[in-house]
C-alpha positions in Angstrom: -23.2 -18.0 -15.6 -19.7 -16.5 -16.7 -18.2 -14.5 -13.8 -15.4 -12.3 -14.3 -13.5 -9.4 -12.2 -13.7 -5.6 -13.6 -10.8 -3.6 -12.2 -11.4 0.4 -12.8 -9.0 2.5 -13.5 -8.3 5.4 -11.5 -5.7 8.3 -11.7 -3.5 5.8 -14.3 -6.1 7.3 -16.9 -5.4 10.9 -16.6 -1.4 9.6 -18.2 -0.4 10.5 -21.4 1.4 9.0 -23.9 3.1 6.9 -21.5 -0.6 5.2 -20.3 0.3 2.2 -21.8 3.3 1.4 -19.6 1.6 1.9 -16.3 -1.4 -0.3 -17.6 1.3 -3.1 -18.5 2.9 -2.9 -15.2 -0.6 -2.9 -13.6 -1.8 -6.1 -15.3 1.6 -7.8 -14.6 1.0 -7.2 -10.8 -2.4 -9.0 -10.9 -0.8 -11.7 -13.2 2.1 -12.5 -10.2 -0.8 -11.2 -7.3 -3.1 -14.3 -8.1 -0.5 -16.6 -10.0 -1.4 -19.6 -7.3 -5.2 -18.9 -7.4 -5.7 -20.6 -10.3 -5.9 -20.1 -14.2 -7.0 -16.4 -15.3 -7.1 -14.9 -18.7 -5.7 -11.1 -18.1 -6.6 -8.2 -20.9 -7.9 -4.9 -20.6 -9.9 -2.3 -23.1 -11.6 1.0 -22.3 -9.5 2.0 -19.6 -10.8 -1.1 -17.9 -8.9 -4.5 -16.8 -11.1 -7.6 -16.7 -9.6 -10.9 -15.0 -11.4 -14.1 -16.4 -10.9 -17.4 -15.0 -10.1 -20.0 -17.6 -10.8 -23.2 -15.3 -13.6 -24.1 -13.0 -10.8 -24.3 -10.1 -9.9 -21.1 -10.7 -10.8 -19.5 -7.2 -12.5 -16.0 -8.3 -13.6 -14.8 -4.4 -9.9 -15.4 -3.4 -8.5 -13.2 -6.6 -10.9 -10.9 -6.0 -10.0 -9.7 -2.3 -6.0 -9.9 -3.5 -6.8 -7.6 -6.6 -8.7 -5.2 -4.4 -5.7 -4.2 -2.6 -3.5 -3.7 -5.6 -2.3 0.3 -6.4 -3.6 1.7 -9.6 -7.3 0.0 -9.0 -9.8 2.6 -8.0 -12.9 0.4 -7.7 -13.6 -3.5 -8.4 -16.4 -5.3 -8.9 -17.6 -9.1 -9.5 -20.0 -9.4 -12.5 -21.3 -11.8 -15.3 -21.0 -11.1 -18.5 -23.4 -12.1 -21.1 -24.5 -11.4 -24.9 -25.9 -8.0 -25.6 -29.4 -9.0 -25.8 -32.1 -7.4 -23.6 -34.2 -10.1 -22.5 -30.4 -12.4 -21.5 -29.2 -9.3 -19.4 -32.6 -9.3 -17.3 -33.0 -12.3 -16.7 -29.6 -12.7 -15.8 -29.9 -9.6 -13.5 -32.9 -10.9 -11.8 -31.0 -14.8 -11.1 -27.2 -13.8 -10.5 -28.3 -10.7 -7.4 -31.1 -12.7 -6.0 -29.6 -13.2 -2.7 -28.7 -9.4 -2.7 -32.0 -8.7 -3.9 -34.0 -10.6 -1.6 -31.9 -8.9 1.4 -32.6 -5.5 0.4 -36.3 -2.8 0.8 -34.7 -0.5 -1.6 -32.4 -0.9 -5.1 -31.6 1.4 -8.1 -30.4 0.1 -11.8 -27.3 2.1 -13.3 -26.8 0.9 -17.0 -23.9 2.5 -19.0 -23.7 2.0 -22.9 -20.5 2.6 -23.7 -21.1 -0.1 -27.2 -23.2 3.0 -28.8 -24.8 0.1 -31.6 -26.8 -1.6 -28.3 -30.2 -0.3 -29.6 -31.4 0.2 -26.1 -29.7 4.0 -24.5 -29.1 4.3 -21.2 -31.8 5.7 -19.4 -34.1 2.9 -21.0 -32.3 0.2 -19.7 -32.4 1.5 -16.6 -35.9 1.8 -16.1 -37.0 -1.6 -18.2 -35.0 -3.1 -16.1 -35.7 -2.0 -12.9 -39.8 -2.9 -13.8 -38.2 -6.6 -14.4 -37.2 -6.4 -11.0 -40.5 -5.1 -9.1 -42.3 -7.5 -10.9 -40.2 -10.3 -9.3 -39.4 -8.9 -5.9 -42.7 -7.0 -4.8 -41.3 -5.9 -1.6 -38.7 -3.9 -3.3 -39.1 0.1 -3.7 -36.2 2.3 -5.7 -34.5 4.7 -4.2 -31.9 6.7 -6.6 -29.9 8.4 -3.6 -29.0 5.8 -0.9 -30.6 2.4 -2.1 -29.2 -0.8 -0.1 -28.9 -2.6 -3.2 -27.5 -1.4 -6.6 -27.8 -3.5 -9.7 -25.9 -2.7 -12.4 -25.5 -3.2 -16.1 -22.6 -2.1 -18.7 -23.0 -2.2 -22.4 -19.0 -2.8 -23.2 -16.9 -3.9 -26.6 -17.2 -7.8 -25.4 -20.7 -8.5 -24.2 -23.2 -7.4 -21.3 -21.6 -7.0 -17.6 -24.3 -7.1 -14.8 -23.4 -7.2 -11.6 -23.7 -5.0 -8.2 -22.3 -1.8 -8.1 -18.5 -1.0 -7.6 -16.6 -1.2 -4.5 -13.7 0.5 -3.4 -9.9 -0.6 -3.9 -6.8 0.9 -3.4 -6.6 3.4 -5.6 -3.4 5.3 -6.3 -0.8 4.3 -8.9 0.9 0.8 -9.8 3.9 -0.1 -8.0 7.1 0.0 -9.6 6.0 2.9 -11.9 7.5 5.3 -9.5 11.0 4.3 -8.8 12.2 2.5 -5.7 12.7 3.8 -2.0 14.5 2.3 1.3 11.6 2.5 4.0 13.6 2.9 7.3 11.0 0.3 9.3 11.3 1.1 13.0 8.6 -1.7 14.3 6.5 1.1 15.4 2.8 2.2 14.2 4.2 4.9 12.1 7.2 3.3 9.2 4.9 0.3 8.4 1.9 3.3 7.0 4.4 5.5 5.4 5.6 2.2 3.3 2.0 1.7 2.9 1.4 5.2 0.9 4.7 5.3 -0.7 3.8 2.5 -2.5 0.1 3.8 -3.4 2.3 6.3 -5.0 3.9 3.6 -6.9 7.0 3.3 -5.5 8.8 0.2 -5.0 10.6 -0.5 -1.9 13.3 -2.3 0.5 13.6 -1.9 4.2 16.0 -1.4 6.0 15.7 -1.8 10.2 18.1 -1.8 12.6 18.9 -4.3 15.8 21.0 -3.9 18.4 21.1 -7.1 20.3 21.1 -8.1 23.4 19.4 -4.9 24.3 16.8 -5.7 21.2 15.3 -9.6 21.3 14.8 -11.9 18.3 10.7 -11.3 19.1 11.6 -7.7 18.0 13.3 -8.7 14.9 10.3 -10.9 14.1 7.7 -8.0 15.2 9.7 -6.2 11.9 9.3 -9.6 9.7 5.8 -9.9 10.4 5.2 -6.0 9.4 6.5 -6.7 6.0 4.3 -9.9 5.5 1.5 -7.5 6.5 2.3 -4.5 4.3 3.3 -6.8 1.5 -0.6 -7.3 0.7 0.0 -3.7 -0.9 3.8 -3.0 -1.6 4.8 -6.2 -3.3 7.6 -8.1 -2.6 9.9 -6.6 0.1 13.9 -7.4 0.9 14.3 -6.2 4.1 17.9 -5.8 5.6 18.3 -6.1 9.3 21.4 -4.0 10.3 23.3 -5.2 13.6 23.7 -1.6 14.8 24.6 -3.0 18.9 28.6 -1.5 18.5 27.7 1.8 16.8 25.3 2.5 18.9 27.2 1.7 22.0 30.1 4.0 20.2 27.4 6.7 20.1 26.4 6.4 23.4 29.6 6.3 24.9 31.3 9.0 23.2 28.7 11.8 22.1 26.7 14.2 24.0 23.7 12.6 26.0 21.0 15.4 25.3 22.2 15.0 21.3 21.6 11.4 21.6 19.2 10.3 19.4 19.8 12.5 16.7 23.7 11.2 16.5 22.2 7.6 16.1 19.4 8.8 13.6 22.6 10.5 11.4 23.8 7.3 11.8 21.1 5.8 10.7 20.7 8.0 7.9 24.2 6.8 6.4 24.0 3.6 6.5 20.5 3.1 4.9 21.8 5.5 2.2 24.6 3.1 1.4 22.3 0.1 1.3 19.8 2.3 -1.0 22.4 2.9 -3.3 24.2 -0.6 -3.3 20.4 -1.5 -4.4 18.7 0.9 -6.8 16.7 2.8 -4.4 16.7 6.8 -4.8 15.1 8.0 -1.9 14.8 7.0 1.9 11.7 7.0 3.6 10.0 7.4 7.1 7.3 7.6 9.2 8.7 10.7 10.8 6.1 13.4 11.3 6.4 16.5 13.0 6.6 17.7 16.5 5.7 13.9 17.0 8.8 13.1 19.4 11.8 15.4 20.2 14.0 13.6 17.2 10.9 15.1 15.0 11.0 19.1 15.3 12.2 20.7 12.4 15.7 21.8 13.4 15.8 18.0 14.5 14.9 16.8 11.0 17.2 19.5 9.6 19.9 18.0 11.4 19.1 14.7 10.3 18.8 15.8 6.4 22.0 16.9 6.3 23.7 13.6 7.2 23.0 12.2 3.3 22.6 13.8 -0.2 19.3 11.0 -1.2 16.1 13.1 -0.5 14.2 11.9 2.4 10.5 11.4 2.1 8.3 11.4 5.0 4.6 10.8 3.7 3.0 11.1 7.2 5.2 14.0 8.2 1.6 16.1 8.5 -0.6 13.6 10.2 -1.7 13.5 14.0 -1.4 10.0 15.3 -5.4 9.4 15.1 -5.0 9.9 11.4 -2.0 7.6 11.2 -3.5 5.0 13.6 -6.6 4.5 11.4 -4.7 3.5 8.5 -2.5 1.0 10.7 -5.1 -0.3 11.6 -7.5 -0.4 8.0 -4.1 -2.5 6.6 -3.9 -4.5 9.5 -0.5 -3.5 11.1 -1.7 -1.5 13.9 -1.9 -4.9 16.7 1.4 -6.0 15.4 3.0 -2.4 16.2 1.8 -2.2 19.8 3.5 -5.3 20.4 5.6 -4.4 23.9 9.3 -5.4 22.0 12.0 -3.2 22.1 13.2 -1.5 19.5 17.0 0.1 18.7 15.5 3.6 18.5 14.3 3.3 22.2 17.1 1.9 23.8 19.6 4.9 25.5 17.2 7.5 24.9 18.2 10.6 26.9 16.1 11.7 29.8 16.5 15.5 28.4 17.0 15.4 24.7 17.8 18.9 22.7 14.5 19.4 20.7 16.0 22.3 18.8 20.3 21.1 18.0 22.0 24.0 16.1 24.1 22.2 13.2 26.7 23.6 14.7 26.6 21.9 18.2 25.9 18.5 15.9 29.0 18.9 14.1 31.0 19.7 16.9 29.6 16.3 18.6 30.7 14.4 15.9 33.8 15.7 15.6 34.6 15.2 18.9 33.5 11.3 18.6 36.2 10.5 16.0 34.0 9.9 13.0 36.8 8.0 11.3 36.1 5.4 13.9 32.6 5.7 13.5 32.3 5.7 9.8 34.6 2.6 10.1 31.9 0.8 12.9 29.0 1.8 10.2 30.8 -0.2 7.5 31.5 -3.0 9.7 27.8 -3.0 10.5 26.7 -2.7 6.7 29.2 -5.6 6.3 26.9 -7.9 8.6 23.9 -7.0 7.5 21.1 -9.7 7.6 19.0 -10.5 3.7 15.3 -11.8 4.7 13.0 -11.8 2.0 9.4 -11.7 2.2 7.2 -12.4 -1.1 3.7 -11.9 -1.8 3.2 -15.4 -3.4 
C-alpha cells in the first residue's frame, strides 16, 4: 500500500488573493521540517497539502509527528491512497485499519466526494462500506456520534485516500507570513508560551535574554538554550542573543530608587532589546507579561515600561491566569524545564517593597537623577558584548 501524509488547511483558506503565498511558505516549512527524514514529494491541491515519500527509507511516522506541530496545519492524517474504484477502496479499508479495527466495539465510515465523476455519492459509500466492514469484523456495531474507531474515505483529484479520521495539529498560520518579533525569554514558564503563540500567529522570531553573571550561573544560561530547542519544534529556527546585563544592572541598583527597582531594569531591558530588534528585522517585542501577575505587571507598571521604546510590545498571554498558561507549558513540553531552580537576572535585587502603581513622573525623575548618559552608555557597552547562539530545527 501507498501511504502518504494529508495536511488540512485551516484559517490559511479564508485568505484572499494572497492564499497562494501563505500556502508556498507553508509547504517550504514542511520541505526544511523533514529535510533529514528522508525523500518526500511535496504538492498541494484543494486547499489540501499531501507529503509523499519517494523512497522506501523515507521515515513517514517520524514526518508525520514533525508536520503535526507546524503552524497553518489544522488537522493531519496518515492514509493510503489508491485508484478510484469501489471494490480497491474496500478492500483496502478493511486491510490497511485492521489493527484499529480489531481494537475497537464501535466505528463509523465518513466518505467525501469531492471528484463529482466517482459514480458512487457520498452517503452510499458510506453505508456500502461500512456493511464491508460488519461482514469482516462481527463484533463491531456503528455508532455515528462517539464511535472509537473512524474509517474514512476521500474521493480527491488524484486517487482514493482511506485512512482513519483526522487528528489535531497546530493550527494557526505559517510562520514567517507575519513579520518577525524579538521574544524577551526570561527562563520562566511564561516567555517560552508567549513565543509559542506568537508564532502560531505566524510570526517569526529572535530572543533576546539577559545574564548578569556571577549572580546568574552558566546552568541558567543553558535553562534559556534548552527553552529554544524546546519551542523550536513550533517557531522554527531561533537566534537568540544572550545580553551580559551584570554592570547595568549593578548601575541600576546602585543609583535608582529601591522600590522603582524592577521597573528601571525592565526600561532597561526594553531599550536594549529594541536596538537588537531593529539591528535585525524584527518590528515588535514580545513578552510573557500578563496582568496583575507580579508587581512589574499592573498596568501603570506596564505603562511605564511602554514608554521606554517606540516598537509596540505584544504580550499574547497578558489575559491568562497561570493555570491557563501552565497547561500550554506544559502541552509543548517547556513547563519542567521552567521550574528548573536557576536564577534568573530579573530575580536578582528585587526590592522587598516594590511601587505597584509608579507615576511616570516619579520614573522620570529616577532616571534623571541616575545620569542616563552613563547608563545609555553601559546599555551600549552591553549590546556591544552580546553573545550569538543559534538553535535550528534540523
Amino acid at each position: 500500500m501507498k501511504q502518504l501524509i494529508i495536511c488540512y488547511l485551516g484559517e490559511v483558506c479564508l485568505k484572499g488573493l494572497n492564499k497562494s503565498t501563505f500556502e508556498a511558505q507553508l509547504m517550504k516549512t514542511i520541505r526544511r521540517r523533514i529535510k533529514k527524514l528522508g525523500k518526500f514529494k511535496t504538492y498541494k491541491a484543494q486547499s489540501t497539502i499531501y507529503v509523499e515519500p519517494e523512497t522506501e527509507d523515507s521515515d513517514v511516522d517520524a514526518a508525520y509527528e514533525k508536520i503535526k506541530k507546524i503552524f497553518g496545519i489544522a488537522t493531519i492524517s496518515k492514509a493510503v491512497v489508491v485508484e478510484k474504484d469501489f471494490e480497491v477502496i474496500a478492500k483496502t479499508a478493511v486491510e490497511y485499519l485492521e489493527d484499529t479495527l480489531r481494537n475497537a466495539k464501535t466505528f463509523k465510515v465518513v466518505a467525501k466526494r469531492s471528484d463529482k465523476a466517482f459514480p458512487m455519492k457520498s452517503p452510499e459509500i458510506a453505508r456500502e462500506l461500512g456493511g464491508r466492514i460488519l461482514s469482516k469484523y462481527h463484533h463491531l456495531r456503528v455508532d455515528v456520534n462517539n464511535p472509537d474507531a473512524t474509517v474514512m474515505v476521500e474521493i480527491r483529484d488524484f486517487g482514493a485516500y482511506v485512512h482513519g479520521g483526522k487528528e489535531q495539529a497546530a493550527g494557526g498560520m505559517p510562520v514567517s507570513t507575519s513579520g518577525k518579533g524579538a521574544l524577551m525569554l526570561s527562563g520562566g514558564i511564561d516567555s517560552p508560551v508567549a513565543a509559542y503563540m506568537m508564532a502560531k500567529r505566524g510570526m517569526n522570531l529572535m530572543a533576546v535574554h539577559f545574564a548578569s553573571p556571577p549572580y546568574t550561573s552558566e546552568r541558567a544560561r543553558q535553562k534559556v538554550i534548552t527553552l529554544c530547542e524546546k519551542v523550536k519544534e513550533y517557531t522554527g529556527d531561533i537566534t537568540l542573543y544572550i545580553v551580559p546585563f551584570t554592570v547595568p544592572q549593578e548601575y541600576i541598583r546602585d543609583n535608582g530608587v529601591p522600590e522603582l527597582f524592577t521597573v528601571l531594569m525592565r526600561r532597561s531591558m526594553m531599550r536594549i532589546t529594541e536596538k537588537l530588534a531593529e539591528e535585525n528585522g524584527a518590528e515588535a517585542i514580545i513578552t510573557g507579561e500578563s496582568l496583575a501577575q507580579v508587581a512589574s505587571q499592573t498596568l501603570k507598571a506596564i505603562k511605564a515600561t511602554d514608554s521606554s521604546v517606540e516598537m509596540p510590545i505584544l504580550r499574547p498571554v497578558i489575559g491568562m491566569d497561570k493555570n491557563e498558561i501552565t497547561e500550554i507549558a506544559r502541552k509543548i513540553d517547556t513547563f519542567e524545564t521552567s521550574i528548573l531552580p536557576f536564577e534568573d537576572c530579573c530575580t536578582i535585587f528585587t526590592p522587598s517593597h516594590p511601587k505597584t502603581k509608579p507615576s511616570m513622573e516619579e520614573i522620570l525623575n529616577a532616571e534623571e537623577n541616575m545620569n542616563m548618559e552613563t547608563l545609555r552608555k553601559l546599555e551600549d557597552e552591553a549590546m556591544a558584548q552580546v553573545e550569538k547562539v543559534f538553535v535550528n530545527i534540523v
